[in-house]
N, C-alpha and C positions, 0 to 999 in steps of 0.2 A: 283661407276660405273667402269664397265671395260674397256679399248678402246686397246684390243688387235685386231687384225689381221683387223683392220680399220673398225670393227665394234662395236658400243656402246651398253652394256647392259641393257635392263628395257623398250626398244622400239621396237615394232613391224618390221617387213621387209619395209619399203617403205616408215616407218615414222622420220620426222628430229628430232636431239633431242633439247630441249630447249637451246635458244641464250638470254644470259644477255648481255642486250646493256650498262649498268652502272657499270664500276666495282668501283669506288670512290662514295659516296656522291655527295662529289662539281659538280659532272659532274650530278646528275638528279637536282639538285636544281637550275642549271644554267639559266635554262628555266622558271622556278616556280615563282609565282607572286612575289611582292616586302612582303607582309603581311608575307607568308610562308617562306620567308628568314629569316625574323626579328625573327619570331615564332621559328625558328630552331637553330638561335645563342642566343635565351635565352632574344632576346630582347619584345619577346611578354607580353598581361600584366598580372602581376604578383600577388597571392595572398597575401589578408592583412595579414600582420603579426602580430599575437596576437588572443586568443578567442575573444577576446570583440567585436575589430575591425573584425574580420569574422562573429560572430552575428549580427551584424548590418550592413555591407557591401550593401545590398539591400534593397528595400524595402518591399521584399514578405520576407527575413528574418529576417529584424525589427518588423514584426506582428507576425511571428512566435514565436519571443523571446519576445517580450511581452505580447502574450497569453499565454504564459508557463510560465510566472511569475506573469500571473493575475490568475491563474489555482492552482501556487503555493500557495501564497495568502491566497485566497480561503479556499486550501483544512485547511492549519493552523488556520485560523480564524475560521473555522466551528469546527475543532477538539478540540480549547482551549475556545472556547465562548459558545459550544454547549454543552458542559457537559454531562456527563454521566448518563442514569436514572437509573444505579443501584449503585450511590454513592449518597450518599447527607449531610443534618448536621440536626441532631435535639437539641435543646436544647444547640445548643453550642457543640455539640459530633457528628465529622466524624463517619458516619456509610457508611457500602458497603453491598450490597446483591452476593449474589453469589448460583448457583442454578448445580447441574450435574444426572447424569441418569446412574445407575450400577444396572445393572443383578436386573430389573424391579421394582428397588424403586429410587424416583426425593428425593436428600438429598439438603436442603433448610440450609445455613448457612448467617448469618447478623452478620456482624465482625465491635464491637462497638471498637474504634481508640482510643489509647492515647493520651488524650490532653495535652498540653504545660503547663497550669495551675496549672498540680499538687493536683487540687483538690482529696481529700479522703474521701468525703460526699457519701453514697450512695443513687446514683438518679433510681427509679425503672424505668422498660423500657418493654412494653408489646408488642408484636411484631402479628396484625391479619395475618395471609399470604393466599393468593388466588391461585390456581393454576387452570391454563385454556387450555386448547388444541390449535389446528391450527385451530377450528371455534370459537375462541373464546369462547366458552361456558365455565362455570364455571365446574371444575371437583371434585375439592376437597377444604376442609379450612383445616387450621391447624391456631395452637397460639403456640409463644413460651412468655416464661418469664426472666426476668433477671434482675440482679445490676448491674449498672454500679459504680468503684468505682477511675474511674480515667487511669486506666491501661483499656488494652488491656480487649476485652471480645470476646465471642462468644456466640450467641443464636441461635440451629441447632433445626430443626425438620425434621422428614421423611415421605414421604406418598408416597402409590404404585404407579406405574406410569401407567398411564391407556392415553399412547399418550401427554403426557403435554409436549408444548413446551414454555411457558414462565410463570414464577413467580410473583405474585404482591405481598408486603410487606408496611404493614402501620405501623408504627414504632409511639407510642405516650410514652412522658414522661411528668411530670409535668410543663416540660417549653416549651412544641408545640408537633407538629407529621409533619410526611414527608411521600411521599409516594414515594416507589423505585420499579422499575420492573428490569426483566433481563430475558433473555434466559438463557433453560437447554440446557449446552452441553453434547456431547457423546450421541448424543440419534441416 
């Protein structure tokens, strides 16, 4: 603001310019309720200190922290009790299905897992596999074959992909069979 020649700049002809009636704090609070005193010296109330003690300070955020830890819960109990259907055990031998879609052929792999055992028997291992579209319908079979001889294996087959979005594999050896599905990705 300029206030030469007794008049101030930023206001009109005929208009006053603005009057602060408070130039201290103390002097607008003096007036002010007793609650907004207290609230302005720091004496108002105070938050809990601690996460825990602020999660549960109410009771609309006591339901919220324990919906979110019944939610937690949940999603772990469903992810380690729910199991996977393109893993399983036949005969005592971790098996996994695994399925993907490149430049229009679905490559089907069934990854037979090394057991702890040791064993070096070879257990034969005959793999039907199904492959079905988004209505479900049957699209194609294939079979693979293999030894299992303790160590790590793989039994892969290929077929065109004519829209297949998921795999079924029936895995039998002479000690059971299992049945594992899975989705192709990349499609």
């Amino acid at each position: 603001m300029d206030n030469r020649n007794g008049t101030v700049d930023g206001y009109a002809d005929g208009e006053e310019p603005l009057v602060f009636h408070y130039g201290k704090p103390g002097e607008r609070l003096k007036h002010a309720d007793e609650s907004v005193r207290n609230f302005y010296e720091g004496k108002g109330p105070q938050p809990p200190k601690g996460l825990f003690k602020s999660l549960v300070q109410t009771r609309t955020s006591r339901f919220m922290f324990l919906t979110v830890i019944a939610f937690t819960v949940i999603v772990f109990a469903l992810q380690f009790l729910g199991g996977n259907p393109a893993d399983g055990t036949v005969g005592g031998i971790p098996v996994s299905l695994a399925a993907f879609s490149f430049e229009d052929t679905v490559y089907v792999s069934i990854k037979l897992e090394e057991t702890r055992t040791g064993e070096n028997s070879l257990v034969p291992v005959n793999a039907d596999i199904r492959l079905y579209d988004t209505d479900k319908q049957l699209i194609a079979t294939a079979a693979a074959e293999g030894f299992y001889r303790g160590k790590e294996e793989f039994l892969r087959t290929t077929a065109a992909d004519y829209d297949i979005v998921y795999i079924e594999a029936v895995l039998n050896t002479p000690d059971g069979s299992v049945t594992l599905t899975a989705g192709v990705t990349g499609n």
